[in-house]
N, C-alpha and C positions, 0 to 999 in steps of 0.2 A: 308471362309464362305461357299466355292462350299461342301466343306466337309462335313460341318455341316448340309446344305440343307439339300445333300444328306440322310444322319442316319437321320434326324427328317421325310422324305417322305419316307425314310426305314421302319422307327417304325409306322407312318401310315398304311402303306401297311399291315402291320401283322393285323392289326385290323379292314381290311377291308374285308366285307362276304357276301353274297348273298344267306346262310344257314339260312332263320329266327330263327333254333335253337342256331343260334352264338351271334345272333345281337337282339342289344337294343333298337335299331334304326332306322329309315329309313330317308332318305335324298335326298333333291336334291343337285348334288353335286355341280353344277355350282351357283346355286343361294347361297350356303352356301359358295363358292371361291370367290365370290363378294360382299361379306360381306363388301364394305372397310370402313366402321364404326368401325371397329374392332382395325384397328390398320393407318387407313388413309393411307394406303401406295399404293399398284397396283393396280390398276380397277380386276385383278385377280389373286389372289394367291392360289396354292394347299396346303401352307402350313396351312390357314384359315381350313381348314378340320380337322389338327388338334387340334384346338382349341376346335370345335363341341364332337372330339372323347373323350379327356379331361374331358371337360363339362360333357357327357354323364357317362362316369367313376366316375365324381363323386357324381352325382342326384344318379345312382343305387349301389355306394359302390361295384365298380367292376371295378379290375384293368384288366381285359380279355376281356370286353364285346367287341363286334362286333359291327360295322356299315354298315348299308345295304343302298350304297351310287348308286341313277339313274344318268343317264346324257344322253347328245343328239349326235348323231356322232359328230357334229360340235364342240364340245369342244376338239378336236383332233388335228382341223386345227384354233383356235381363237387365233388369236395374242397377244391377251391379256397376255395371257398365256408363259410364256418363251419355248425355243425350247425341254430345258431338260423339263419341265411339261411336254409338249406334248408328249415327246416319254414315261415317265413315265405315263398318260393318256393310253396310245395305252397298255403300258404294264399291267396296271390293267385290260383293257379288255380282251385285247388276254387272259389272264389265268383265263380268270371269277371270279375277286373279286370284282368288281362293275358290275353293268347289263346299257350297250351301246343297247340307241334305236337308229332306225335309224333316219335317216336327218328328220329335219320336227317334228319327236314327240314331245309330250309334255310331261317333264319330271314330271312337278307338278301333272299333270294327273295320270300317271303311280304311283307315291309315295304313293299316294290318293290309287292306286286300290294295288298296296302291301300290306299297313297296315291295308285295309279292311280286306283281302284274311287271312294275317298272324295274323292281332290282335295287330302288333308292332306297336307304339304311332312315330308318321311324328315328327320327328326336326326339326323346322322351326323359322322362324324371327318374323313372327306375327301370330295369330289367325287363326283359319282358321274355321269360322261358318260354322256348316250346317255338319263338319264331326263328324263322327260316334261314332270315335272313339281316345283314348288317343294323346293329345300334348303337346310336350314339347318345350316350346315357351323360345328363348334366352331373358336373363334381362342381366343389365350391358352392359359393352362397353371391350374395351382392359383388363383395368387392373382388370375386376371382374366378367366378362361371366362366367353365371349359367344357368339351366334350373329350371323352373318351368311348373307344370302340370297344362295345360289350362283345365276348368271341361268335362266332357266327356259330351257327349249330345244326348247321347243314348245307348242304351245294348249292348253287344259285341255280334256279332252276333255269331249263331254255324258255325262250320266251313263248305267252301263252297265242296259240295261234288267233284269239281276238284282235292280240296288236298285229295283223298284219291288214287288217280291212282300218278305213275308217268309216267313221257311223256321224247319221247324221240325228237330231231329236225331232220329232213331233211336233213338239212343241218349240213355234217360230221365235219367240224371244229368248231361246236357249241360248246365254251367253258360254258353256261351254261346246256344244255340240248346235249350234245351228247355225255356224257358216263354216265354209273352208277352211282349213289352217293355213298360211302362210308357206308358198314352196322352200321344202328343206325344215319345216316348223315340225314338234310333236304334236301330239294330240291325248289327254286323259283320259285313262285306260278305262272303260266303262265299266258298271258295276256286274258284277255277275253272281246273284244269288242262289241264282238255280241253275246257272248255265249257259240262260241265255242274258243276250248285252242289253244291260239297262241302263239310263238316264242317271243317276245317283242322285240328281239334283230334284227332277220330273217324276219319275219312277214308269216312266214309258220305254215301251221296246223300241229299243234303236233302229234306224234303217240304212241298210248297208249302201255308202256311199263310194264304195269302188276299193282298188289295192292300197296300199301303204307297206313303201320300201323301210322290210329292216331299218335302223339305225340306233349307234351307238354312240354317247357322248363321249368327247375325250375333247384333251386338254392340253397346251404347252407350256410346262412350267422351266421357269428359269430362276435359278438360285433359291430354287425349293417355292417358288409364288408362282401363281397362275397370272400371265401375261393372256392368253386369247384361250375361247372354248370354241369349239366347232365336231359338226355331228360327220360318223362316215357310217355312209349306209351303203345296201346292198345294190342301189342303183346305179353308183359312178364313183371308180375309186378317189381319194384325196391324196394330192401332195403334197408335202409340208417344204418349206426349206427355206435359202435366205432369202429369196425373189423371186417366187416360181411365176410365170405367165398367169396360169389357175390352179387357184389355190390357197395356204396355209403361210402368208408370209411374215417372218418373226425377223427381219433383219434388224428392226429399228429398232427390238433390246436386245441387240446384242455387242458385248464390246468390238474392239478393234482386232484383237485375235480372233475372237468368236464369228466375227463374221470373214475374217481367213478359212476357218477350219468349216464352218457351215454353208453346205456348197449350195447353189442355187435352188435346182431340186435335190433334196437328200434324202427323204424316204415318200415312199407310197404306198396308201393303206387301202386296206379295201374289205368288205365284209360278207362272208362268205357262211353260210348254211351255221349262220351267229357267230361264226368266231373269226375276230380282226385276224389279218394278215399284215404284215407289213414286210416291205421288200426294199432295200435298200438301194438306191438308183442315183448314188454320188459318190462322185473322187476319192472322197477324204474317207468316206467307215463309215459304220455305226454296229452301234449292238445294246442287246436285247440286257436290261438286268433282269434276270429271273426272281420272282417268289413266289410263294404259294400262301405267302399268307403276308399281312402289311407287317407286321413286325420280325418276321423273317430277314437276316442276312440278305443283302442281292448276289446272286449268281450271273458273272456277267457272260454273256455269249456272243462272238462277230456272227454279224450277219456276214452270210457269204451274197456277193456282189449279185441282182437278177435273181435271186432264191428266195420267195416265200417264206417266212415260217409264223407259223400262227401262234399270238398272244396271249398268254395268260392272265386270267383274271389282275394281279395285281404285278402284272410286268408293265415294267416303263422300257420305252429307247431312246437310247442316248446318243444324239447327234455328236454331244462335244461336255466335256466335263460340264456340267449342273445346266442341262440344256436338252429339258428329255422331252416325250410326249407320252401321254398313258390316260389311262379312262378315266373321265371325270370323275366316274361315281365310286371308283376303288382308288383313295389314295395314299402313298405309302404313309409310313410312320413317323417320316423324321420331314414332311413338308413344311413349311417358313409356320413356325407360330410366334411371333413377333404381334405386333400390336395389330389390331382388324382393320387392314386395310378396307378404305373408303367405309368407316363407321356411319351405321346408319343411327347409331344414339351421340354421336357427336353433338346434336343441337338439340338435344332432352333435357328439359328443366330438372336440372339435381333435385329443385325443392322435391317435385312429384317423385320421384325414382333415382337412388344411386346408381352411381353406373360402377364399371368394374373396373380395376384398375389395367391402363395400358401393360 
């Protein structure tokens, strides 16, 4: 069963990020590890996070998506915890795939001003009035945890002009801010208590390491599943199609008609003063389904051929019947919820934790 721990808090790990361009999600980690409704078993278990990661893979029909999971130092040293959590704890932070406040914070706090900052919808157990912005509230128990989208209770805000610099910490062992991101990577949005950009982890004033182009995640989904994710930002438009030179290339899911009708390049998007454009640049069509909100009807609209028109929150474009692209982190209502693709509780010891039924 140590074995099996093991690989299921292995397969977690992959899918945990502190890139809002990765992740679907944000979370508090401890309050989702004391879940013990879930499965009635420890006052705290790390393999409970898997269940959330699951869960979330399968509300957005994404076997990849990321989780952008807080916690408080003290969950390092909480007995609750077994001794192997704890040094797997310490190992998530040391390499910054969760973000460690220190002693004292409050995590629900911090989750609250991530998803503000990034726009990512808070994972949580109940409601949480008065926020801004998307939630995805657990239904069910053990054998049938799902997510549902609590209503949203205000606009998404533009982004705040912190995320347009990135910062570097003070402090040289800073596994979230003390090297470069990756070109085309995010970066975690810093704290800002008073205003100005803090460390969340350190509690040091950040130091301004240069511009950071816009970007926004989005995603190609086929037959309602996400096949590939990629960011388009304010620097360099993207093409999507079936074989572009550079680019977004989806040819190899697609069938044998699909890749008739899906022309080589077929749209090109590009991000503009925050708001996606996409402009249709192939043979064959496309158009925009409109909503204004995910459980909304789609309104469909032809893009007219070299004309712009810019995206809404939760519009998808449609190359070709169930062959759209549209923003990771707004996904519509009716995406693939079939069984969680690439299950990260696949190799979780039943004894320790029920899992939920496919």
């Amino acid at each position: 069963m140590r074995f099996e721990t093991s690989r299921a808090l292995d397969a977690i790990e992959r899918r945990l990020s502190v890139d809002p361009l990765l992740a679907g999600g944000v979370i508090d980690l401890v309050e989702g590890a004391r879940s013990v409704d879930l499965d009635g078993g420890r006052p705290a278990a790390l393999l409970r996070l898997g269940l959330f990661v699951d869960a979330l893979s399968r509300q957005l029909g994404d076997g990849g998506v990321g989780l952008y999971a807080v916690a408080e130092r003290g969950a390092m040293s909480d007995t609750d915890f077994t001794s192997n959590e704890r040094m797997v704890l310490r190992r998530w932070s040391d390499d910054g795939l969760i973000e460690m406040l220190p002693p004292g914070a409050r995590p629900g706090a911090r989750v609250r001003e991530v998803a503000a900052l990034t726009g990512l919808p808070v994972v949580s157990r109940v409601p949480l009035p008065g926020h801004p912005g998307p939630v995805y509230v657990t239904t069910g128990g053990s054998t049938s945890m799902e997510l549902a989208l609590a209503p949203v209770t205000g606009s998404t805000p533009r982004p705040h002009p912190v995320l347009s610099r990135y910062w570097r910490c003070p402090a040289g062992d800073c596994p979230m801010f003390g090297r470069a991101p990756a070109p085309g990577a995010g970066q975690a949005p810093p704290a800002l208590p008073s205003g100005a950009p803090i460390c969340p982890r350190h509690g040091e004033r950040l130091i301004d390491a240069g511009v950071r182009a816009p970007a926004v995640p989005m995603v190609v989904r086929i037959d309602g599943t996400v096949r590939t994710r990629f960011a388009v930002t304010a620097a360099r438009p993207v093409i999507v199609g079936r074989a572009p030179e550079e680019g977004v290339t989806i040819g190899k899911w697609l069938d044998d008609e699909g890749a008739r009708r899906v022309s080589r390049n077929h749209i090109r998007l590009e991000l503009r003063d925050g708001m996606v454009l996409v402009t249709d640049v192939s043979t064959n069509g496309a158009a925009v389904l409109a909503r204004t909100a995910p459980t909304m009807a789609p309104r469909e609209i032809e893009l007219g051929r070299h004309e712009p028109k810019v995206m809404g929150e939760w519009d998808e474009v449609e190359l070709y019947p169930e062959v759209t692209v549209g923003r990771a982190d707004r996904p519509p209502a009716d995406v693939a919820k079939g069984g969680a693709p690439n299950s990260v509780m696949a190799d979780a010891p039943t004894i320790a934790i029920r899992l939920p039924n496919k």
